[in-house]
MARRO-709393 format. One line per field, with one value per residue: chain; x, y, z of N, C-alpha, C, O in turn. Coordinates in nm, 3 decimals, padded with zeros to 5 digits. Example, Ala and Ser with C-alpha at 12.3 -4.5 7.8 and 13.67 -1.06 7.14 Angstrom:
<sites>
chaine A|A;
n_x 01.319|01.285;
n_y -00.569|-00.225;
n_z 00.780|00.708;
ca_x 01.230|01.367;
ca_y -00.450|-00.106;
ca_z 00.780|00.714;
c_x 01.320|01.290;
c_y -00.330|00.003;
c_z 00.780|00.787;
o_x 01.424|01.341;
o_y -00.332|00.114;
o_z 00.846|00.804;
</sites>
This chain:
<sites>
chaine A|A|A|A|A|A|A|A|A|A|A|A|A|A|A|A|A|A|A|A|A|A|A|A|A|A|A|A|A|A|A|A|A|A|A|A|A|A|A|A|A|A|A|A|A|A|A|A|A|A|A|A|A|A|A|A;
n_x 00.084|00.044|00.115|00.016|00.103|-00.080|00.017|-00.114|-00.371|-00.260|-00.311|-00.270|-00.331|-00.423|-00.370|-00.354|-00.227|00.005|00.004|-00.209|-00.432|-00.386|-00.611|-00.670|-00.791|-00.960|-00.919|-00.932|-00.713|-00.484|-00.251|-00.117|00.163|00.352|00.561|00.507|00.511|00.626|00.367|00.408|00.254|00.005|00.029|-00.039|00.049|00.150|00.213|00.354|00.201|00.226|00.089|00.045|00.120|-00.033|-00.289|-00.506;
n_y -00.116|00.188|00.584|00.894|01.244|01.529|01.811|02.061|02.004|01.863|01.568|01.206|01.020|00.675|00.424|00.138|00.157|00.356|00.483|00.598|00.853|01.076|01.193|01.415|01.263|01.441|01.736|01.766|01.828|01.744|01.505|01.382|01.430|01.457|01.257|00.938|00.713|00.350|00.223|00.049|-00.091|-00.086|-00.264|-00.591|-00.855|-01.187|-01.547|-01.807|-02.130|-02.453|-02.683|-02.635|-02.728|-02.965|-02.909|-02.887;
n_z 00.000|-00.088|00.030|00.020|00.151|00.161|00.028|00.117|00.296|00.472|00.551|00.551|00.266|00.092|-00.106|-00.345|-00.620|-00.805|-01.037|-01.150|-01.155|-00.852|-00.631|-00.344|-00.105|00.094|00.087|-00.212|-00.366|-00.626|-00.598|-00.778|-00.880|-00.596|-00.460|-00.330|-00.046|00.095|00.307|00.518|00.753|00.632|00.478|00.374|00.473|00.339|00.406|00.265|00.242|00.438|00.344|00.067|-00.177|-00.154|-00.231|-00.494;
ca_x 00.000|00.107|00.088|00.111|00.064|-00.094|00.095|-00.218|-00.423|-00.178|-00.330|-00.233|-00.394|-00.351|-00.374|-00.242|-00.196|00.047|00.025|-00.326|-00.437|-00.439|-00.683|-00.655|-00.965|-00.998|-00.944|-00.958|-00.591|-00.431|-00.127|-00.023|00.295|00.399|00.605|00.465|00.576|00.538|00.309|00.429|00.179|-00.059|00.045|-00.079|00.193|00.135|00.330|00.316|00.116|00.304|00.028|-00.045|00.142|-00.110|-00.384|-00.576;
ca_y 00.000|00.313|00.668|01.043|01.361|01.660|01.962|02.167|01.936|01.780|01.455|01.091|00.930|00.569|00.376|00.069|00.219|00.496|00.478|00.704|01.031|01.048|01.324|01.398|01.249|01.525|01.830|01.731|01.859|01.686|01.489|01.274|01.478|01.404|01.133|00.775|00.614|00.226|00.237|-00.128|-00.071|-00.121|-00.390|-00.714|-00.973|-01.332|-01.668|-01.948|-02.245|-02.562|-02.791|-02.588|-02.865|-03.083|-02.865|-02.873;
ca_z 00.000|-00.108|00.097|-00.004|00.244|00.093|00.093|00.156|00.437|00.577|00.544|00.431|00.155|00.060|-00.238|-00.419|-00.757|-00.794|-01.165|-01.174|-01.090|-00.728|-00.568|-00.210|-00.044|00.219|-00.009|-00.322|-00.403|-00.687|-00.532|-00.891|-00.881|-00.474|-00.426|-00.270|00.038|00.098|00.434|00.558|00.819|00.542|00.347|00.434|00.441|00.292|00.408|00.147|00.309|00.402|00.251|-00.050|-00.247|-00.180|-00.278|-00.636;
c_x 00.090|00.038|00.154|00.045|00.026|-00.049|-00.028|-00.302|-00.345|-00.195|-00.319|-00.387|-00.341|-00.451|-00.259|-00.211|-00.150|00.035|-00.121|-00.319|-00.446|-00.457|-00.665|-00.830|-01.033|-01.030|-00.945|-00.789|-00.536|-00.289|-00.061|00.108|00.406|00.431|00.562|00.539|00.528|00.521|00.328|00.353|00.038|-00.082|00.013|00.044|00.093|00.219|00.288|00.280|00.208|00.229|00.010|-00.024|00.053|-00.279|-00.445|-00.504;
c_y 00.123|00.459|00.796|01.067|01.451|01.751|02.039|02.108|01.934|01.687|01.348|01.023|00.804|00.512|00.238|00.031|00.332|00.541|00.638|00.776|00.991|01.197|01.314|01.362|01.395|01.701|01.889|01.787|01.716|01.603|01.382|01.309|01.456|01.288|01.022|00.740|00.459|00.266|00.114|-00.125|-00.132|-00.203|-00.516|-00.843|-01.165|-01.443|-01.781|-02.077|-02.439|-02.724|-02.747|-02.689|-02.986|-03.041|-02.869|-02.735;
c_z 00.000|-00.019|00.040|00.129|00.172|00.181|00.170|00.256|00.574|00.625|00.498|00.384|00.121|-00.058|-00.299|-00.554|-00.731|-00.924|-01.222|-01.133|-00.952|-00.649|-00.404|-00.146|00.027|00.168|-00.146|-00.427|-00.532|-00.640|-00.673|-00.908|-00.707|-00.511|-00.385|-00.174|00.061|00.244|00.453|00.685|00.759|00.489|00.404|00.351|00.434|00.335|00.275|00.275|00.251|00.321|00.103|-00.159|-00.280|-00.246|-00.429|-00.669;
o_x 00.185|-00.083|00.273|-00.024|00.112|-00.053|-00.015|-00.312|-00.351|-00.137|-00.355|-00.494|-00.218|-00.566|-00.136|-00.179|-00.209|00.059|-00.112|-00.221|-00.504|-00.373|-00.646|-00.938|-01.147|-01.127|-00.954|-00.780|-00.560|-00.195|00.039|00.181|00.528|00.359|00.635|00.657|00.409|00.610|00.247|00.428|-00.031|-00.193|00.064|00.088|00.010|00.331|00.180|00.341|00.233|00.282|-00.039|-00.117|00.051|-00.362|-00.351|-00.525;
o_y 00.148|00.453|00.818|00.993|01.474|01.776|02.069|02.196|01.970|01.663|01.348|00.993|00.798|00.545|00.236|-00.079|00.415|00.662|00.732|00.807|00.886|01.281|01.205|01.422|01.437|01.771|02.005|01.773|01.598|01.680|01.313|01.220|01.443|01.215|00.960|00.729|00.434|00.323|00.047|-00.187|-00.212|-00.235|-00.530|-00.885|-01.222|-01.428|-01.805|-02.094|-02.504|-02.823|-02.827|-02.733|-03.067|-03.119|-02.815|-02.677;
o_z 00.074|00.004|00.017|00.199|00.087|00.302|00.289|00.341|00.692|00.730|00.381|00.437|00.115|-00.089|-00.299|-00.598|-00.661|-00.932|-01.301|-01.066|-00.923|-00.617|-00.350|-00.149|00.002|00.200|-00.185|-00.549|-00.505|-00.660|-00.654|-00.953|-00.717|-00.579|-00.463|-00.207|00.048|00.308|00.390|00.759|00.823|00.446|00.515|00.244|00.504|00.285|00.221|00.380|00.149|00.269|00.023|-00.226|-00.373|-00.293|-00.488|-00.775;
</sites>
């Protein structure tokens, strides 16, 4: 999951597409030009499953 701050709020936004426009929810500020942080807070972590092998 991706995270800007708008300059002008001063609030984070998240998203996991950085590729599109990205509007600020809160004041509608354009942030497609701000940078991205990864929010690893966010991101939901996966293990691989020790049966999956046996699965279909």
């Amino acid at each position: 999951m991706y995270s800007k701050l708008c300059p002008d709020c001063k609030k984070k936004s998240y998203s996991s597409n950085v590729k599109e426009k990205w509007i600020c929810p809160y004041c509608g500020n354009d942030l497609s030009n701000v940078n991205p942080s990864v929010d690893s807070a966010k991101v939901k972590k996966t293990t691989p499953s020790a049966n999956r092998k046996n699965k279909p």
